[in-house]
C-alpha positions as CSV (number, residue, x, y, z in Angstrom):
1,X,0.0,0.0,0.0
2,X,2.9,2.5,-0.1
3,X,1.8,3.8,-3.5
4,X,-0.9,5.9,-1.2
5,X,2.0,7.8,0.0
6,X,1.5,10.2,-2.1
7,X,-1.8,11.5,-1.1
8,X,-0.1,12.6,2.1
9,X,1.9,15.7,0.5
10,X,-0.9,18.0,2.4
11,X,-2.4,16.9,5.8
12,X,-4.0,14.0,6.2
13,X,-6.2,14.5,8.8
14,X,-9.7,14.8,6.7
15,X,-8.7,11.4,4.8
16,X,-8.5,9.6,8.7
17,X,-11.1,10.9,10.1
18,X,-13.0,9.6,7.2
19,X,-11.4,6.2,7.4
20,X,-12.0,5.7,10.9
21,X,-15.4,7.2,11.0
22,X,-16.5,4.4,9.1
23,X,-14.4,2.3,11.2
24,X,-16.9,3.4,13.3
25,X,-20.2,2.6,12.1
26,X,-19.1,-0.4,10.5
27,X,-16.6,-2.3,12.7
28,X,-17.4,-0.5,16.1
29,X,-21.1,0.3,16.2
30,X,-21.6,-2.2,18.8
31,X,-19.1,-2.4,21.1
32,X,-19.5,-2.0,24.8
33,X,-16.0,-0.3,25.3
34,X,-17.0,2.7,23.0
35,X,-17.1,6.0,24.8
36,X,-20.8,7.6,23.1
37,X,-19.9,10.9,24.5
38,X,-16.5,11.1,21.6
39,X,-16.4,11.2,18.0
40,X,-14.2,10.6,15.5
41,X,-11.3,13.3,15.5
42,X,-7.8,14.0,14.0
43,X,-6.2,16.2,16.3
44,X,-3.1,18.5,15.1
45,X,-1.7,16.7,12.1
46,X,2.0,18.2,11.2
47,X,4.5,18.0,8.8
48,X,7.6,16.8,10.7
49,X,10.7,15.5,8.8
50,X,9.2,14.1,6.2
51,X,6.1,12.7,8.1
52,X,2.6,13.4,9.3
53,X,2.3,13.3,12.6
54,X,-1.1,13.9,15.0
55,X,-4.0,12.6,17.3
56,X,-6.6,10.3,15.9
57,X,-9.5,10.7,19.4
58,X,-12.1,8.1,18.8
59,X,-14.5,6.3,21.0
60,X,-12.5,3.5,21.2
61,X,-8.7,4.6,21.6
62,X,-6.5,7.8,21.4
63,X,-3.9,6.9,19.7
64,X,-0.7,9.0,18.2
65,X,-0.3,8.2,14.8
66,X,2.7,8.3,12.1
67,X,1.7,8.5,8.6
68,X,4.4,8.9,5.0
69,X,4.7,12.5,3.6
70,X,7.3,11.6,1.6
71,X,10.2,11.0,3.5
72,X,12.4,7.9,2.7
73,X,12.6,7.4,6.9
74,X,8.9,5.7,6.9
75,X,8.4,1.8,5.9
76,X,5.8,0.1,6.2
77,X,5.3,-2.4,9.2
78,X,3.4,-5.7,8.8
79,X,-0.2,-5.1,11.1
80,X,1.5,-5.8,14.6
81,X,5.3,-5.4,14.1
82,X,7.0,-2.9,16.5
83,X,9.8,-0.1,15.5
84,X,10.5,3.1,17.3
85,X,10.1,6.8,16.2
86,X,12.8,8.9,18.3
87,X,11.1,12.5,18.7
88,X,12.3,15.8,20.8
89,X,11.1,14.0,24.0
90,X,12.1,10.8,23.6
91,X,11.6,7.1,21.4
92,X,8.4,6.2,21.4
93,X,7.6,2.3,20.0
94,X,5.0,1.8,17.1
95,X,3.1,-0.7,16.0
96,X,2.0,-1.1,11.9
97,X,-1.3,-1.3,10.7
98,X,-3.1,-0.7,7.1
99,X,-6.5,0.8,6.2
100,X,-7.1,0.3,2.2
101,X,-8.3,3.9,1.9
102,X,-5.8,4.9,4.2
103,X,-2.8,2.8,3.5
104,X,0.1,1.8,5.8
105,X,0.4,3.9,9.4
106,X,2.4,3.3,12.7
107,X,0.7,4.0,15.7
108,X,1.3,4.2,19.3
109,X,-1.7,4.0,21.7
110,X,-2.1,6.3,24.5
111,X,-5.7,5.4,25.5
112,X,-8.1,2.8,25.3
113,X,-10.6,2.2,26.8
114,X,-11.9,6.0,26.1
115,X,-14.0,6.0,29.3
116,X,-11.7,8.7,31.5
117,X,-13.1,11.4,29.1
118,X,-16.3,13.2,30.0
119,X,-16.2,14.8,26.2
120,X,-15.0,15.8,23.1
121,X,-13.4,19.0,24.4
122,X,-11.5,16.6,27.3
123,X,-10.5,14.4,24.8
124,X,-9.1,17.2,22.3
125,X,-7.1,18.7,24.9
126,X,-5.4,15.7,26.1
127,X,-4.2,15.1,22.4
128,X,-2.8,18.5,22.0
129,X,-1.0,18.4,25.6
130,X,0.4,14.6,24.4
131,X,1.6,16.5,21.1
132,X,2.6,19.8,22.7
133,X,4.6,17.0,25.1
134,X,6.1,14.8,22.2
135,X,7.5,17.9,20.5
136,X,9.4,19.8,23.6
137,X,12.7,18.3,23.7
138,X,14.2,17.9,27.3
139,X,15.3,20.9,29.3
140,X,18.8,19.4,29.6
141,X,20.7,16.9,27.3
142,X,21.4,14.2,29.4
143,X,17.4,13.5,30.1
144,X,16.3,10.0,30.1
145,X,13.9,8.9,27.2
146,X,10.2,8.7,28.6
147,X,8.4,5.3,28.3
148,X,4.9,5.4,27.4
149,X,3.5,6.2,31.1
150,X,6.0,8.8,31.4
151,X,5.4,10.6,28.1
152,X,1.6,10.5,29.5
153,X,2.1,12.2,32.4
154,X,3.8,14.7,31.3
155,X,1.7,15.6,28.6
156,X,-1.2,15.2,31.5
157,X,1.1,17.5,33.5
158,X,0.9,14.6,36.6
159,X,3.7,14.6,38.9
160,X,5.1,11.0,40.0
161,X,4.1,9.2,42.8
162,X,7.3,9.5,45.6
């Protein structure tokens, strides 16, 4: 499916939240874990390096998501194989996955189930202070990588537990 690369030259948020939309209705409609208070949303797609980078909020998962823009750095991963994207704050692992109108994507989940979020607006915000977090680089060099729980917490601006 990398031939669809090329539809990613301008941001491809519209063409996922169509995707997953009908992800949605088709493959979710009935799922208990579904959060009815979200929708579908792709939150603050970028151009970064060569990629697209954003949010995709859905009832079912918040999950940051990698997508080609071009840049000879993204390949595609068979649906379930790991690699690692190294960003200002830190590597972060990926998993691959496909979507035929979509084509080949990493992603990294950050939440599912969906049912901590009251709303859209809750949900929105938490994807913009996960990106805001993913793009600060550490306030000195020699700063550990986060794991997963770490990246969350600071991008939920939580403190660790002493």
């Amino acid at each position: 499916m990398a031939h669809l690369a090329s539809l990613f030259r301008t941001d491809p948020g519209p063409i996922v939240e169509a995707v997953f939309e009908r992800i949605g209705r088709e493959r979710m409609a009935d799922v208990p874990l579904c959060n009815r208070a979200l929708t579908v949303e792709a939150v603050g797609f970028r151009d970064w390096h060569g990629l697209w980078v954003g949010v995709l909020v859905s009832p079912w998962a918040m999950n940051l998501m990698v997508l080609p823009g071009g840049a000879e750095a993204f390949a595609p991963l068979r649906v379930g194989e790991q690699a690692e994207w190294s960003f200002p704050s830190g590597a972060y692992p990926v998993m691959g996955h496909a979507e035929a109108e979509l084509g080949d994507y990493h992603y990294c989940a950050l939440f599912s189930p969906m049912d901590a979020f009251a709303d859209q607006a809750s949900a929105r915000a938490v994807a913009d202070a996960a990106l805001a977090a993913l793009f600060e680089a550490p306030g000195q060099p020699a700063a550990p990588a986060l794991d997963r729980r770490g990246f969350l917490r600071k991008a939920l601006g939580r403190k660790e537990a002493a």
